[in-house]
C-alpha positions, 0 to 999 in steps of 0.5 A: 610147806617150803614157804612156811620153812623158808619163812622160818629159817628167814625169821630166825635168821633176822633175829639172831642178825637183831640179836648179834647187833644188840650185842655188839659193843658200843665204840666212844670214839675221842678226838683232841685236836693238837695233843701230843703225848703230854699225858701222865701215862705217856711217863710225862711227870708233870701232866695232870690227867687222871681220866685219859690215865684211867682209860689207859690202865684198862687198855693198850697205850702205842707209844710210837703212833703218827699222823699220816698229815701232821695238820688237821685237815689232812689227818682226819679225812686220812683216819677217817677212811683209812686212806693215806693223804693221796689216795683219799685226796685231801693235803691241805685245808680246802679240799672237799673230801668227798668232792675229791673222792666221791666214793669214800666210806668214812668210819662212822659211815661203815658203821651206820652201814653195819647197824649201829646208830653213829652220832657226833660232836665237836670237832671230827672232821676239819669242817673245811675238808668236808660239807659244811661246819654244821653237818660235818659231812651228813653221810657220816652220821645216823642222826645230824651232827651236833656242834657247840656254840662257843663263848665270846671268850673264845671269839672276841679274844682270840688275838690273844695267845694265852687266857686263864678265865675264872669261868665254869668249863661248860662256858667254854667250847670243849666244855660244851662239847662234853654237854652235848656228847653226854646228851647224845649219849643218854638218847643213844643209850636207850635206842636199842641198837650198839652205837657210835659216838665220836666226841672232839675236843678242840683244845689244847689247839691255839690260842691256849685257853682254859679255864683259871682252875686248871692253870691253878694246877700248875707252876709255871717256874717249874715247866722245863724249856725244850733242850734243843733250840737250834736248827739240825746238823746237815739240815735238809732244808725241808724239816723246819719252819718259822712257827707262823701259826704262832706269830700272828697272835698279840705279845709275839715277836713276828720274828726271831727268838720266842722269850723264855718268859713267853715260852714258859707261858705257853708251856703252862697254856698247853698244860692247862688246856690239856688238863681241861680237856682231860677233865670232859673226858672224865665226865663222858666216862664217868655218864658211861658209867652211870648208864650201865654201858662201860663194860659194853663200850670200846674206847677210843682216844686219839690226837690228830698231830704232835705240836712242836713246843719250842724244840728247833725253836719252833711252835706249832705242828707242820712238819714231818719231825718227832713232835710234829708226827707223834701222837697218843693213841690210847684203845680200851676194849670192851672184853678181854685182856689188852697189853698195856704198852707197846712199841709198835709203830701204829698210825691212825689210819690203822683205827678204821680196821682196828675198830671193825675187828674188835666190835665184829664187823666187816673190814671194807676192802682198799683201805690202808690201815691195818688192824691192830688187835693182834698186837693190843691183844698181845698175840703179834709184837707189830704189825708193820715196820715203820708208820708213815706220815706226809706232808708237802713243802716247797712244792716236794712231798716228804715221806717220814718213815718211823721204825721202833729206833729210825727216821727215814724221810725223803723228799720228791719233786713232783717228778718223783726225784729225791730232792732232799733226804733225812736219817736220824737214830733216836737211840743215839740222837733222840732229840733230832739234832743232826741228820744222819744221810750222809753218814757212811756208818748207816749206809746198810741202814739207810738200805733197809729203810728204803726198801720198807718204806716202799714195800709199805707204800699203799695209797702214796702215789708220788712215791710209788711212782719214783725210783728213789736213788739211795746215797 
């Protein structure tokens, strides 16, 4: 008799478990590499982006999101754990992540851990932080990882910066991407179990290419040059750099000045591939839709870092400044009322805890991040001071701390003393142009800022470690 009860107790325990997992909701989960918000619900005027806008109008856009690493490498393997740079071990584009750190639980790993099938394409993971280009890190997915096989256009001309080829979107990689992402998701679909799809895109990185049609979206006379082209006031020496990711593509000057002929042209370049990505979007959302699965379906969209568009004459992302750091951040619930904008700082580590409280399962234990439900359904105004980003220069490591109003970077040899240090308020210099350090009106600011920064240090092992002087 106690094994047929123990029996039945045990059956109906395995079916509601079967049941609450065939009722959790599914998570598409979006990447795009080098997007910064250059996005119509970002209040940008000029982009075209009706899909990315839709799905911010059914959820919380952050406005004051950051890498924790303004390159890629270092950024997805910190999003993906929820580790801040030196804890999960990757600050360049080399390091295995799993070599480094073999115990690291990924995002789409905790999830196939939880029951759901996860699956990907594209770029997720920077392929040389992780196995290989093919698997994208095996442990990760449920089923193998499906990547694109990308057009000679794509190969054979890659010297060049810009190219507006009349070509369909599908001849093209992110094109593709979309291909693929939308048949992964008709066979996941009809599995029967919630599932985990992560789609990345790979433009608007370098070169700018995309197809003619969405350059045709644009005029190119009428794009704005940045303002502030110079350097910064009392520089630190570690903010800015030569935009060498830029110089060795044909037309460039290897040195000096870009032409504002050449800068306009990039500028519609960025444009036109941030439009082209918009338009994949749409299509996943759109086959979301026509499968019946968009109610049940948490929507993720993120970039992996800013990019520098000719402020302080630089191109390209590598540093711990505005544009480099900031990034869209843009998640849609499956149920339930979102805020639709909010100032709180958010980083992107904060996705891995975020995801597990929305859908209902486990948050694992040591990560960094820090979910952010209580402030996208408006019960909490934020949920940490400032958002961390890392970068390593000149054989220092900066620590970039953004408030709501403040930047606090400060820079540590690797004997944990402050080589350099940086302070600017973007309520009175939202353009970055002077360094405030040493300012004696922002002394008590300065205070304050040190100590949060510490106080919110988890996973940053130089900086825990050092005594930062204050000036």
């Amino acid at each position: 008799m106690i094994a047929r009860w123990t029996s039945l107790v045990l059956g109906l325990v395995i079916g509601t478990t079967a049941l609450a997992q065939q009722e959790r909701p599914n998570v598409l989960f979006i990447a795009i590499d080098d997007l910064k918000p250059v996005l119509g619900c970002y209040g940008n005027k000029t982009a075209i982006t009706p899909s990315i806008d839709e799905i911010a109008r059914q959820g919380t856009v952050f406005l004051n999101a950051h890498c924790q690493w303004p390159v890629c490498g270092g950024s997805r393997a910190s999003l993906m754990t929820s580790l801040r740079p030196e804890a999960v071990g990757v600050m360049d584009l080399k390091t295995n992540m799993r070599a480094k750190n073999p115990s690291v639980l990924t995002l789409s790993e905790h999830f196939k851990n939880q029951g759901y099938v996860s699956a990907g394409t594209g770029k997720i993971y920077d392929p040389r932080c992780v196995d290989n280009k093919k698997s994208l890190d095996a442990p990760s997915w449920s089923i193998p990882f499906v990547s694109p096989k990308y057009s000679s256009l794509e190969f054979n001309d890659v010297k060049q910066v810009t190219l507006a080829p009349d070509v369909s979107d599908s001849d093209l990689g992110d094109g593709q991407i979309a291909d693929n992402g939308i048949r992964l998701m008709r066979k996941l679909s009809g599995s029967g179990k919630p599932f985990f799809l992560a789609v990345g895109f790979k433009k608007p990185h370098l070169p700018f290419i995309a197809p003619k049609k969405y350059w045709d979206l644009y005029e190119r006379d009428r794009f704005q040059l940045a303002v502030h082209q110079v350097g910064i006031k009392n520089d630190s020496e570690y903010a800015l750099h030569d935009s060498e990711e830029l110089r060795g593509y044909e037309g460039v000057p290897s040195e000096g000045e870009i032409p504002s002929d050449l800068q306009r042209e990039l500028i519609h370049g960025y444009y036109a591939c941030t439009s082209f990505v918009d338009a994949q979007v749409g299509r996943l959302v759109s086959e979301l839709r026509r499968l019946g699965e968009a109610d049940n379906t948490v929507i993720l969209l993120w970039g992996d870092h800013g990019f520098h568009l000719g402020d302080h004459g630089i191109w390209g992302k590598h540093t711990t400044l505005e544009q480099a750091t900031r990034v869209p951040l843009i998640i849609r619930p499956h149920r339930g009322t979102a805020v639709p904008t909010t100032l709180a700082p958010a980083e992107l580590n904060d996705m891995f805890p975020t995801l597990c409280d929305l859908v209902g399962i486990p948050v694992p234990s040591g990560i960094n991040g820090r979910s952010l439900l209580a402030v996208i359904n408006g019960s909490t105004e934020s949920v940490r001071d400032g958002a961390l980003t890392v970068f390593k220069k000149k054989g220092a490591i900066g620590y970039s701390y953004r408030t709501k109003r403040y930047r606090y970077t400060l820079w540590l040899n690797k004997n944990g003393n402050v080589v350099a240090s940086e302070l600017y308020d973007y309520q009175t210099d939202p353009l970055e142009t002077r360094n405030l350090i040493n300012d004696v009106n922002y002394e008590q600011v300065q205070r304050q800022l040190s100590d949060h920064l510490k106080a919110d240090a988890q996973g940053c092992e130089r900086l825990l470690s050092s005594t930062p002087s204050r000036r």
